[in-house]
C-alpha positions in Angstrom: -20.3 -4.7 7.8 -17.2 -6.0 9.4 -15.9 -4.7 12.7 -12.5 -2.8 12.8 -11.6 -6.0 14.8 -12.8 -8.7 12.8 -11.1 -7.3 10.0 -7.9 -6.7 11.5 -8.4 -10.9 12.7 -8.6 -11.3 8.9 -6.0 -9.7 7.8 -4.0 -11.5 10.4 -4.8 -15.0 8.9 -4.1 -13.8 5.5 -0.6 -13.4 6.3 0.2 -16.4 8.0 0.1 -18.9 4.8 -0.7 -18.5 1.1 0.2 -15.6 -1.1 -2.5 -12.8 -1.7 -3.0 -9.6 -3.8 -3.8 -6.4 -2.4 -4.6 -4.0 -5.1 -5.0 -0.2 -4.3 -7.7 1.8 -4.6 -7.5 5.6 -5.0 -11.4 6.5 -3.8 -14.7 5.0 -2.7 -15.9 4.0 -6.0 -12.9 1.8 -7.4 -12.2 0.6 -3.5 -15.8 -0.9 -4.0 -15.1 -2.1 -7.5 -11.8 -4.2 -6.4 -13.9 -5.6 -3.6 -16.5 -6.6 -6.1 -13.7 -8.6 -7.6 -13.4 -10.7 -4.7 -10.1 -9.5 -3.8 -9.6 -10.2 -0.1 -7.9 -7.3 1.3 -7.4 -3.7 0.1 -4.7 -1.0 0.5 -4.5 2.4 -0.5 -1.9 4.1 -2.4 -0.6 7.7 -1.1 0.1 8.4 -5.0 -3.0 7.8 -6.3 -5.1 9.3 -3.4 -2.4 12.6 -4.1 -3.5 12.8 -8.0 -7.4 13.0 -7.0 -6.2 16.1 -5.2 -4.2 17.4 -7.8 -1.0 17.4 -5.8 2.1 15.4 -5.9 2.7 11.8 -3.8 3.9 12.9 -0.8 2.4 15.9 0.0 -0.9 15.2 1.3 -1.4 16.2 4.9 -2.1 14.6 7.3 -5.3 15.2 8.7 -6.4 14.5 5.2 -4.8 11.2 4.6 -6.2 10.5 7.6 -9.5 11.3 6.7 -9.0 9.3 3.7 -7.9 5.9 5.3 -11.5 6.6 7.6 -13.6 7.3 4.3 -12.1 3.7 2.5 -12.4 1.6 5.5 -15.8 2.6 6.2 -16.7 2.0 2.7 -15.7 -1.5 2.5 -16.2 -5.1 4.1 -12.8 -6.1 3.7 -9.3 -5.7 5.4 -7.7 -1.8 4.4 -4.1 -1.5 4.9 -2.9 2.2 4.8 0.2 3.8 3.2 1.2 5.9 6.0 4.4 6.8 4.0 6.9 8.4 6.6 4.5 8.5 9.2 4.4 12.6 9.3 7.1 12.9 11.5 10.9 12.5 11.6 11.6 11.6 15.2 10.4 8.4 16.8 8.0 10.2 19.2 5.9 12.0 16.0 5.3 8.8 14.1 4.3 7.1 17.6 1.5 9.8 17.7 0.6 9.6 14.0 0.3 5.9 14.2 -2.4 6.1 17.1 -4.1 8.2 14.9 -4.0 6.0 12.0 -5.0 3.2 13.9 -8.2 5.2 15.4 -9.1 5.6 11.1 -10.4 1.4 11.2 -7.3 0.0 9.1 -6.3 -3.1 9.2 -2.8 -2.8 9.0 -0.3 0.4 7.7 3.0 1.1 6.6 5.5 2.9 7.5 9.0 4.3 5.4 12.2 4.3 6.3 12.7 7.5 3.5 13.1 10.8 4.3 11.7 12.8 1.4 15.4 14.0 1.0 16.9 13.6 -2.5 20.4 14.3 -0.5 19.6 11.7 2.1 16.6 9.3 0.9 17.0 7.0 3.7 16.9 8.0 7.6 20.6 6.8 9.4 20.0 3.4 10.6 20.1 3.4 14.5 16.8 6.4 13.8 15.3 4.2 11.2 15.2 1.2 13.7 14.2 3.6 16.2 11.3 4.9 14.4 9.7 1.0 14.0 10.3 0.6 17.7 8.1 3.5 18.1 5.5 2.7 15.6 5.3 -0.9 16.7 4.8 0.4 20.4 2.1 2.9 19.8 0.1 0.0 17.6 0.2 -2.5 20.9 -0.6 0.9 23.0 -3.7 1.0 20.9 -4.4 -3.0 20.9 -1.8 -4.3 19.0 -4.1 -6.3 16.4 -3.1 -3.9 13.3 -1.0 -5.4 10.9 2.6 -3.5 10.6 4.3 -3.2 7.8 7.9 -1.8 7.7 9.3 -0.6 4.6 12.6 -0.3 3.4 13.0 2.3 0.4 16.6 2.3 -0.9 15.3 0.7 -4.0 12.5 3.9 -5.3 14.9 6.2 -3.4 17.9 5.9 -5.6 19.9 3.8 -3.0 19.4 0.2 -4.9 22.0 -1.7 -2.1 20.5 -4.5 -1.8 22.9 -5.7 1.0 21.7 -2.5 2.9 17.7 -3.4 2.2 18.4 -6.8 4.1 20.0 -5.5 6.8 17.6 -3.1 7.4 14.9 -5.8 7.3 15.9 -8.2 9.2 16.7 -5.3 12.1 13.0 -3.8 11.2 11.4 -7.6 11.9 13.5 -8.2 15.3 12.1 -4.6 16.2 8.4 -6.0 15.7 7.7 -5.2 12.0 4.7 -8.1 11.1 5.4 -7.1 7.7 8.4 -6.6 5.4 8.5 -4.5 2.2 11.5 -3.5 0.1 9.6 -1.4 -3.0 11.6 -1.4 -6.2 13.3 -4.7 -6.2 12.5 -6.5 -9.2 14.8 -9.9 -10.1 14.1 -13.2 -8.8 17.4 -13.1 -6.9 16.6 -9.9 -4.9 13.1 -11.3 -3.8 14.4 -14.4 -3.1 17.2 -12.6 -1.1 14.5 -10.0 0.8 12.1 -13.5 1.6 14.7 -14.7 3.5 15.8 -12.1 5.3 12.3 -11.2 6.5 11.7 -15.2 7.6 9.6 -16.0 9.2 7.7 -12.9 8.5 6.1 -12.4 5.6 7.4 -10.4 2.5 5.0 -7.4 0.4 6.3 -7.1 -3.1 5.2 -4.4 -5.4 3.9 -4.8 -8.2 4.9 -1.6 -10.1 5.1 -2.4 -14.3 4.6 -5.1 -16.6 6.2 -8.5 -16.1 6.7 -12.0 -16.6 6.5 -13.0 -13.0 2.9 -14.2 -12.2 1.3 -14.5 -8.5 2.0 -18.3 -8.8 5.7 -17.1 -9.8 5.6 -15.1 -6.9 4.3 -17.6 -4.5 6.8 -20.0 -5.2 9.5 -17.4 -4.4 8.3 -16.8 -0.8 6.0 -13.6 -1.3 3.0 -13.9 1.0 1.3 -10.3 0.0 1.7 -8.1 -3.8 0.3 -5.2 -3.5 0.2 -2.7 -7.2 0.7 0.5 -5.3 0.0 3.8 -7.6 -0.3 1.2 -10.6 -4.0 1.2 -11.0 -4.2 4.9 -10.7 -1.4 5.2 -13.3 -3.9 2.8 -15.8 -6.6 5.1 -15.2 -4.6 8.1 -15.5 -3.1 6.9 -19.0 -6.4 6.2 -20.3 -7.4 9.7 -19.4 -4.6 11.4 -20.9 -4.2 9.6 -23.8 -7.9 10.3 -24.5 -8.2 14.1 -23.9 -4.5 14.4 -25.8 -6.3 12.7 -28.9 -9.5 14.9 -28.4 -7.4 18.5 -27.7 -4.3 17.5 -30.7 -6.1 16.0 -33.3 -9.7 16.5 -32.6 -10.3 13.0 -33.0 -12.5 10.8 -30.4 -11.0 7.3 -31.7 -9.8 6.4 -28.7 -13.0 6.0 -27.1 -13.3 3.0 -28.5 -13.9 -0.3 -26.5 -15.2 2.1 -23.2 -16.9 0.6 -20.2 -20.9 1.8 -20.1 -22.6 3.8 -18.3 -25.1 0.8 -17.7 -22.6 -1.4 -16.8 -21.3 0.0 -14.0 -24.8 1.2 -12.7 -25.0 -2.4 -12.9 -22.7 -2.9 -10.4 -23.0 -0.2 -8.2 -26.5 -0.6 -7.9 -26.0 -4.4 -6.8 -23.2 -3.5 -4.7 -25.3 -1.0 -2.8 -28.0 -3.7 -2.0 -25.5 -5.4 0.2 -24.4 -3.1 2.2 
């Protein structure tokens, strides 16, 4: 297994050329499955990890987010970056705190929102939002400064799809030490392509949210270094589920059972993917 050092060195390297996917995992068992694919880094998704609880994104605690980023990293060989979302705190000083704390969990790297939770006022004002990646990028160079930050930008999921606004933001959140850029929600070759060049030199995370067109090669071309599929893969599980116990409860009818994965199958793999640890 990895050290929390070599795989922050790897994550590191991953995000100086190239263009990777980072898929997220919602628990132990499909974090192990994704690295069975050969993907080379992981992340985790604060929606998905909130359905497994039965609870709506964003209102995990804390303490047990944190325990979750622990559990995941643990579990796996390869880089983890964690959706930190806000950072559980509003002033600069509370997500300084919160980030030592994530960084203590073995990530790789995590992310941090510029989003308030507020449907009034989704985004924090600018001169705080600035001031709360100052804070987070100090604490992570307090604590070593070898995890990967990301700063997020969430006008675009938040109902605020200003696209002049996103960049400015960016490009303040990179001079303020951001490794990482992310603008969730933007979705036309234009606004990548406006969001890559803000962020240059530093790299660009694009989500990955629905069905498109746009392939990793697409993407690559375009300037993305990182796509990650946030909630997505939870969603896909999720709509498998509730399609299936919706035909079972309505119509009685197990026809959509058809075409499932076996039980040997994945005993298959988990049994092989125990041996190496």
């Amino acid at each position: 297994m990895a050290t929390p050092a070599e795989k922050r060195a790897t994550f590191r390297k991953l995000h100086a050329q190239g263009c990777f996917v980072i898929p997220n995992p919602w628990d132990v068992g499909s974090a192990r499955y994704l690295q069975g694919l050969g993907f080379k880094a992981l992340a985790t998704t604060s929606a998905g990890f909130a359905f497994t609880q039965g609870i709506p994104d964003g209102s995990v605690p804390r303490g047990m987010m944190l325990a979750h980023f622990r559990e995941i990293a643990a579990a796996t060989d390869v880089p983890l970056n964690g959706d930190f979302e806000g950072g559980y705190a509003d002033a600069p000083e509370g997500v300084a705190e919160s980030v030592k704390l994530c960084v203590e969990t073995g990530i790789a790297g995590l992310s941090i929102e510029d989003s308030t939770s507020d449907p009034a006022n989704p985004l924090y004002d600018f001169e705080l939002a600035l001031a709360r990646v100052r804070a987070a990028r100090a604490a992570i160079d307090q604590m070593g400064g070898d995890v990967v930050f990301t700063a997020r930008s969430e006008g675009f999921v938040r109902g605020r799809p200003d696209l002049e606004e996103t960049v400015r933001r960016l490009k303040a959140f990179a001079a303020a030490g951001a490794d990482c850029l992310y603008a969730p929600g933007i979705k036309t070759r234009e606004q990548i392509t406006a969001v890559v060049k803000a962020a240059a030199p530093k790299p660009v995370n694009f989500l990955m949210a629905t069905a498109t067109d746009l392939t990793v090669k697409d993407l690559a071309e375009l300037g993305v270094r990182r796509i990650s599929l946030g909630g997505t893969l939870a969603r896909v599980a999720w709509t498998a589920v509730i399609g299936a116990a919706r035909d079972i409860a309505t119509a009685g009818k197990f026809d959509s059972l058809a075409g499932t994965m076996a039980n040997p199958e994945l005993n298959a793999f988990f049994r092989e993917d125990m041996k190496k640890r």
